[in-house]
C-alpha positions as CSV (number, residue, x, y, z in Angstrom):
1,X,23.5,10.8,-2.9
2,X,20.1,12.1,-3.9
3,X,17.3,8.8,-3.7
4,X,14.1,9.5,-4.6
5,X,11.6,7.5,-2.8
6,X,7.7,6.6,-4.4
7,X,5.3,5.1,-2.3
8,X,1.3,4.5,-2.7
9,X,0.8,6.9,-0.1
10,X,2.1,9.1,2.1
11,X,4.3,7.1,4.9
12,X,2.2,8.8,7.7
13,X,0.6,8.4,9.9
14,X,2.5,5.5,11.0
15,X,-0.2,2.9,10.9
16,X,0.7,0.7,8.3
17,X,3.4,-1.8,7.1
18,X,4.2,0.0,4.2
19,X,4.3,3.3,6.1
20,X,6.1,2.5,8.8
21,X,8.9,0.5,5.9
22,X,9.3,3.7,4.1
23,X,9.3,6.1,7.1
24,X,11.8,4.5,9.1
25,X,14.1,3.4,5.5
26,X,14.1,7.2,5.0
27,X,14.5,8.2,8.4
28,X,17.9,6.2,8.7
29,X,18.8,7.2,4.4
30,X,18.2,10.6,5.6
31,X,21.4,10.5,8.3
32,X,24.0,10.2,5.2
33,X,21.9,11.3,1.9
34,X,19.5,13.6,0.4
35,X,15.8,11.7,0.3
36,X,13.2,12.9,-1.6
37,X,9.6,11.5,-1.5
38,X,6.8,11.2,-4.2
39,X,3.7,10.0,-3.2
40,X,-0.3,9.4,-4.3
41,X,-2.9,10.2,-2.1
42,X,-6.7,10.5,-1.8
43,X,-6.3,14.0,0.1
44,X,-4.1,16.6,1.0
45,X,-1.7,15.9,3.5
46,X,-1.9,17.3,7.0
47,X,0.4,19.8,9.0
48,X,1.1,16.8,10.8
49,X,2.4,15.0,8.2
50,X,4.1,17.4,6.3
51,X,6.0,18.5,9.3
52,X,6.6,14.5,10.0
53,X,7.9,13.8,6.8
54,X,9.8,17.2,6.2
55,X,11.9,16.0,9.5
56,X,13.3,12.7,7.1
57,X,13.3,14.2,3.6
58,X,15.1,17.1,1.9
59,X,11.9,17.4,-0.4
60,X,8.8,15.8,-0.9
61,X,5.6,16.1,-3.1
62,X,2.5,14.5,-3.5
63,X,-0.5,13.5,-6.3
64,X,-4.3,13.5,-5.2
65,X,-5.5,10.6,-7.2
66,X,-9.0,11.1,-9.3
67,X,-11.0,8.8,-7.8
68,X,-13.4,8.9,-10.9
69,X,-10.6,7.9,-13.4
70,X,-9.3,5.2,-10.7
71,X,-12.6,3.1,-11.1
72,X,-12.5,3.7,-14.6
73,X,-8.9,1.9,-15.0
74,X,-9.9,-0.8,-12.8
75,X,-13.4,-1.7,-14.7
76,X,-10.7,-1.9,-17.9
77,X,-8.3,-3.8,-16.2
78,X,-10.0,-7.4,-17.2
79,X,-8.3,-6.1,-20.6
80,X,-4.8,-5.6,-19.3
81,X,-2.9,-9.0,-17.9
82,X,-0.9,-6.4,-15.2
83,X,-2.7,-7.0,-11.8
84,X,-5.8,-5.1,-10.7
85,X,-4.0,-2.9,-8.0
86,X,-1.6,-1.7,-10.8
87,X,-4.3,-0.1,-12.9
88,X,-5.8,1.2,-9.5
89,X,-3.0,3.1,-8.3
90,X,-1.5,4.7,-11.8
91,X,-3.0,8.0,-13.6
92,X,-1.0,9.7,-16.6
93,X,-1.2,13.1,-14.4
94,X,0.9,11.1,-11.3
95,X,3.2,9.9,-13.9
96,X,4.0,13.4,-15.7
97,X,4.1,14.9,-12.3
98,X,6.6,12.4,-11.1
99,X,8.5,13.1,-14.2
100,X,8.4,16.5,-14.3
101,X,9.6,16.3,-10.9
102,X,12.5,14.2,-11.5
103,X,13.6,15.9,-14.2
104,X,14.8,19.0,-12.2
105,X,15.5,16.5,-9.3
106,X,18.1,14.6,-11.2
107,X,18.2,11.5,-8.1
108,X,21.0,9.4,-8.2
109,X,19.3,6.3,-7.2
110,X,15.2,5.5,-7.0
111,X,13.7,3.3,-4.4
112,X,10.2,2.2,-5.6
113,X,7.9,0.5,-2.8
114,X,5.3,-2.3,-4.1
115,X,5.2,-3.2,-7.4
116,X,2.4,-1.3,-7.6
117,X,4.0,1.9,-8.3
118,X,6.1,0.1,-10.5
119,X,4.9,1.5,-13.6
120,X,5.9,5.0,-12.9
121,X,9.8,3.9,-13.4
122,X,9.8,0.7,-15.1
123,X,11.2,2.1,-18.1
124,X,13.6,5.0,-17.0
125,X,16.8,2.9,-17.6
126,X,18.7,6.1,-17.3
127,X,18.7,5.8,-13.5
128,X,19.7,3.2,-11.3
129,X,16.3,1.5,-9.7
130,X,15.0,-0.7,-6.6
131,X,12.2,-2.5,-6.4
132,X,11.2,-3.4,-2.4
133,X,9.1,-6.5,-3.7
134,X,8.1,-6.0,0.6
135,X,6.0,-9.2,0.6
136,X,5.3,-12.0,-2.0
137,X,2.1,-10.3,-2.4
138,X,1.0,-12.8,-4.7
139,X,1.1,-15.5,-2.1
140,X,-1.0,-13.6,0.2
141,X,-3.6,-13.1,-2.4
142,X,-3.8,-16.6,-3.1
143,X,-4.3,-17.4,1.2
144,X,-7.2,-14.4,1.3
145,X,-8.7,-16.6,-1.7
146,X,-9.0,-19.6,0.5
147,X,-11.0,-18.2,2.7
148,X,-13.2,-16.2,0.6
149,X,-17.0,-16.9,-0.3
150,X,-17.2,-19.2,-3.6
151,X,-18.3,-16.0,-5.4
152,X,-15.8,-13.9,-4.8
153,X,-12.8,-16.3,-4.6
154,X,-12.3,-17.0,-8.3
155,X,-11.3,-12.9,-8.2
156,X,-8.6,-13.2,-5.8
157,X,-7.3,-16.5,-7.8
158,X,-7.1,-14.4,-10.1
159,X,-5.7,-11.5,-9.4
160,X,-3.5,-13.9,-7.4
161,X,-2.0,-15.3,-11.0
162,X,-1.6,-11.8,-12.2
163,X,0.4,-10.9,-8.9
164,X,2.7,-14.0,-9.5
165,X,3.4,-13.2,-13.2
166,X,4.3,-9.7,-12.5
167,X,7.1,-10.4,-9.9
168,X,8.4,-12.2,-11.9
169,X,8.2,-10.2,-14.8
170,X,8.8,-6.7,-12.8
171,X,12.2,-8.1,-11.5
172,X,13.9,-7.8,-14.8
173,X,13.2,-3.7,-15.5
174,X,14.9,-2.6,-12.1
175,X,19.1,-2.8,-11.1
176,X,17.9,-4.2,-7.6
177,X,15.3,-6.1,-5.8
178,X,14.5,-6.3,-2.0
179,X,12.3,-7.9,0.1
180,X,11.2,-8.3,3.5
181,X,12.5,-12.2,4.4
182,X,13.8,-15.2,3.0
183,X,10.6,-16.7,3.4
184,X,8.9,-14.6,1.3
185,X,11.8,-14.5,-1.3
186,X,11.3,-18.2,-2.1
187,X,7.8,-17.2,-3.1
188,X,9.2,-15.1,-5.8
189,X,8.7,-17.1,-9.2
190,X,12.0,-15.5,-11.0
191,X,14.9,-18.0,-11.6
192,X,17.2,-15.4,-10.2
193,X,15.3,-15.0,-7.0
194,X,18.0,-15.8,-4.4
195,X,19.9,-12.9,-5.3
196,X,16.9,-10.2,-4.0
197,X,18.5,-9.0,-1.0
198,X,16.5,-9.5,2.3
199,X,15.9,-6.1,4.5
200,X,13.8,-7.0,7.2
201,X,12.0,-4.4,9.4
202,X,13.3,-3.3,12.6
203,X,11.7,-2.0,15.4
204,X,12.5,1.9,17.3
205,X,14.0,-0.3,20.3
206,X,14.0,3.2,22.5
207,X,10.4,4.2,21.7
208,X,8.7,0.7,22.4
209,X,10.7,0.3,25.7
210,X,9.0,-1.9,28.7
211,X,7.4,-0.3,31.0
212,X,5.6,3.1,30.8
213,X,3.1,4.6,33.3
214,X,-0.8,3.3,32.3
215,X,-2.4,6.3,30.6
216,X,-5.9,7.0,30.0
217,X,-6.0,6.9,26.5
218,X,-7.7,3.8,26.6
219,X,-10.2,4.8,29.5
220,X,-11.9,1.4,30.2
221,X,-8.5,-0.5,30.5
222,X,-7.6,2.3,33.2
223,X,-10.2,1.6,35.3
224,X,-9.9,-2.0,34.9
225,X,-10.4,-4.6,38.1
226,X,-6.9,-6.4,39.4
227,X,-8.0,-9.2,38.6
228,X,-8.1,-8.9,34.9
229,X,-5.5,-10.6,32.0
230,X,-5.5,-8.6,28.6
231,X,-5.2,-10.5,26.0
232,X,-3.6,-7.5,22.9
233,X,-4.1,-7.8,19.3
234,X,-3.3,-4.3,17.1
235,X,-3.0,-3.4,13.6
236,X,-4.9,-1.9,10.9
237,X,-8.5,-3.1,11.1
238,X,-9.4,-2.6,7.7
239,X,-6.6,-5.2,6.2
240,X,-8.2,-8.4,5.8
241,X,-5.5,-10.3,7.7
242,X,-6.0,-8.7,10.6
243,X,-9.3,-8.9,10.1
244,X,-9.5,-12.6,9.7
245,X,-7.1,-12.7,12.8
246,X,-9.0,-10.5,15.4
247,X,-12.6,-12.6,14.4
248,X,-10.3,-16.1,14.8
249,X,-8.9,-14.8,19.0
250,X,-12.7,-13.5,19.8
251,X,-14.9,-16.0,18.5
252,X,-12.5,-19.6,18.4
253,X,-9.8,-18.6,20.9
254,X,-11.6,-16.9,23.3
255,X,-14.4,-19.3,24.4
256,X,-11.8,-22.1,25.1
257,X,-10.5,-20.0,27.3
258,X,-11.3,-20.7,31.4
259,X,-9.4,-18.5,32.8
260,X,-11.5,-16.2,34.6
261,X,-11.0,-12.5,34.4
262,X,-9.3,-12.2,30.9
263,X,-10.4,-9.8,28.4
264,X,-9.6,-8.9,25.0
265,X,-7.9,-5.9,23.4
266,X,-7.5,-4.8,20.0
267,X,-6.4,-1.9,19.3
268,X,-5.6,-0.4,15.8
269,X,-6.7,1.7,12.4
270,X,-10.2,1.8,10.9
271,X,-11.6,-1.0,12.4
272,X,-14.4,-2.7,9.8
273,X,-18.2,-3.4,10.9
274,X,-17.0,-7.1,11.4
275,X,-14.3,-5.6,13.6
276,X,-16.4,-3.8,15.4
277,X,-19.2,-6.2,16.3
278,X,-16.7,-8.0,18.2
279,X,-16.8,-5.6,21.3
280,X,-18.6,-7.5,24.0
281,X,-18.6,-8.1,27.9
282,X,-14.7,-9.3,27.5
283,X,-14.0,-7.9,24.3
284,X,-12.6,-4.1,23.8
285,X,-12.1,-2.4,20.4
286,X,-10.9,0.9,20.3
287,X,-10.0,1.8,17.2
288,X,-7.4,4.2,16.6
289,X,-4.9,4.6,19.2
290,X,-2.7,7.8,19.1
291,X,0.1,6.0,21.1
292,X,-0.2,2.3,20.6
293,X,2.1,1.6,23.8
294,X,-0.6,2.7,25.6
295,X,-2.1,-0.6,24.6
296,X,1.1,-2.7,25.1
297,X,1.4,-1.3,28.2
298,X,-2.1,-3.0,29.6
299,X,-1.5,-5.7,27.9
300,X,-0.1,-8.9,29.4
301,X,0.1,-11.0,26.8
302,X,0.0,-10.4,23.0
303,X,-1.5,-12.7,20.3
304,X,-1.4,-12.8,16.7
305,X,-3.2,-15.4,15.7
306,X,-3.0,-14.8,11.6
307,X,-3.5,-17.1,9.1
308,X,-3.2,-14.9,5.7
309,X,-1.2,-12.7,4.5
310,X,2.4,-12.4,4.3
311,X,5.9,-10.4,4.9
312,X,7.0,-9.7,8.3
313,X,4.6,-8.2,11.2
314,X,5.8,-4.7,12.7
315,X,3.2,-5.6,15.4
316,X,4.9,-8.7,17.1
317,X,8.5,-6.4,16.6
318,X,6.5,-3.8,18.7
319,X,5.4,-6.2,21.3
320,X,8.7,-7.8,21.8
321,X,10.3,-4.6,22.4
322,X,7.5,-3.9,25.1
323,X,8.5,-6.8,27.3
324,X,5.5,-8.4,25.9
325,X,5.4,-12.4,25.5
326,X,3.8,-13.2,22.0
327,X,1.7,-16.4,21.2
328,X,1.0,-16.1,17.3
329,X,0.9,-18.8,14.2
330,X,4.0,-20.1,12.4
């Protein structure tokens, strides 16, 4: 069977959700069927990636996005009652290249990831579609809103009720719906929401195994004092989440903490300014980490201590597999 993935970006380098969910979907598609990938991006791939992604696909292309026509849609988007990241992440030229694509493609089956790309296929009835909803993305809009400044919060509301209109709106146009746990599916608004089918991540069991040798990829770690308890928290640093999370272990977690000798990690993507003003005497941030079990592996405990956001987190999967103990929020 031919299945033609479309993503918001390229699934690599595997430092996000949404990139690792794809990657790994096609990786195990790619044992049985032909899987084809379209997605945008901001700049042209890397041999890295294209080699990555050329290991699970029979084909793929990609759209550079004009960043100058992006802000355009979204200062127009107060217009439109689709949400904000909608009008952000479609152009006409991705949406005739897709097309053009797919009409000498001819795939049995398309697998659309987030509803924002939903409006490149929403109407091509012609082929079965399925939407991987991922999150309720609408709940975790509302959660960032909460603890936004008064001035920006009303924007998040908002976009919030534009989110939780088009879920339910979306799920009509497509033959199948997925998401990422029966939590989140109850969040869906749609009366048929019970029959979205749950896929839940997994984890690559043999590539997070417990215990590999301490490497010095993270150079102050190696040379830390016996004494010392590391205290992990990874992801991407730029998602507001995580964000949220790593300020919430350094600056209310960490000074209850008596325990001498324990020092916190975290490790991950694009760490902001915030992020990074958190490095201290007993605080390490390293930003990106080629191998991330380099960080498990110094860890000895990890904590997720997140309080927005949504779906299910690859990191605490990663930890487990590690041997790690986890302490995060329900």
């Amino acid at each position: 069977m031919k299945i033609l993935f479309i993503t918001s970006r390229l699934p690599w380098p595997l430092d996000k959700g949404d990139r690792l969910r794809a990657y790994h979907q096609m990786r195990m598609l790619s044992l049985e069927h032909e899987v084809f990938l379209f997605s945008l991006t901001e700049t042209d791939p890397s041999n890295e990636a294209i080699q990555a992604l050329g290991k699970v696909t029979t084909g793929f292309q990609w759209h550079k996005m004009n960043g100058l026509k992006r802000w355009l849609r979204l200062s127009l988007a107060a217009f439109s009652s689709r949400p904000f990241q909608t009008h952000w992440f479609y152009q006409r030229k991705a949406d005739q290249h897709l097309h053009n694509w797919m009409n000498s493609l001819e795939p049995e089956v398309i697998h659309c990831q987030l509803l924002r790309m939903a409006e490149y296929v929403r109407n091509d009835h012609q082929i079965p579609r399925v939407i991987d909803y991922m999150d309720a993305l609408s709940a975790g809009m509302k959660r960032r809103a909460n603890l936004r400044p008064f001035w920006s919060k009303w924007l998040f509301l908002w976009e919030a009720e534009r989110l939780a209109r088009y879920e339910s709106i979306i799920f009509d146009y497509f033959d199948g719906q997925t998401i990422i746990s029966a939590a989140d599916r109850k969040l869906i608004s749609h009366p048929a929401r019970k029959s979205i089918a749950v896929v839940p991540n997994g984890v690559d069991a043999e590539y997070f195994k417990a215990k590999r040798s301490p490497s010095n990829e993270i150079t102050s770690l190696a040379q830390e004092s016996p004494g010392d308890f590391v205290l992990l928290f990874t992801g991407n640093m730029s998602y507001a989440p995580n964000v949220d999370a790593a300020k919430r272990l350094v600056q209310a977690v960490l000074p209850k903490v008596t325990t001498p000798g324990v020092r916190v990690l975290i490790a991950g993507t694009k760490p902001t300014a915030e992020v990074l003003k958190l490095a201290g005497e007993n605080v390490e941030v390293t930003g990106w980490v080629p191998d991330l079990r380099t960080a498990y592996d110094e860890a000895d405990i990890f904590v997720a201590p997140l309080r927005i956001g949504t779906g299910q987190q690859n990191k605490i999967l990663e930890a487990m597999s590690m041997g790690l103990p986890c302490i995060t929020t329900t």
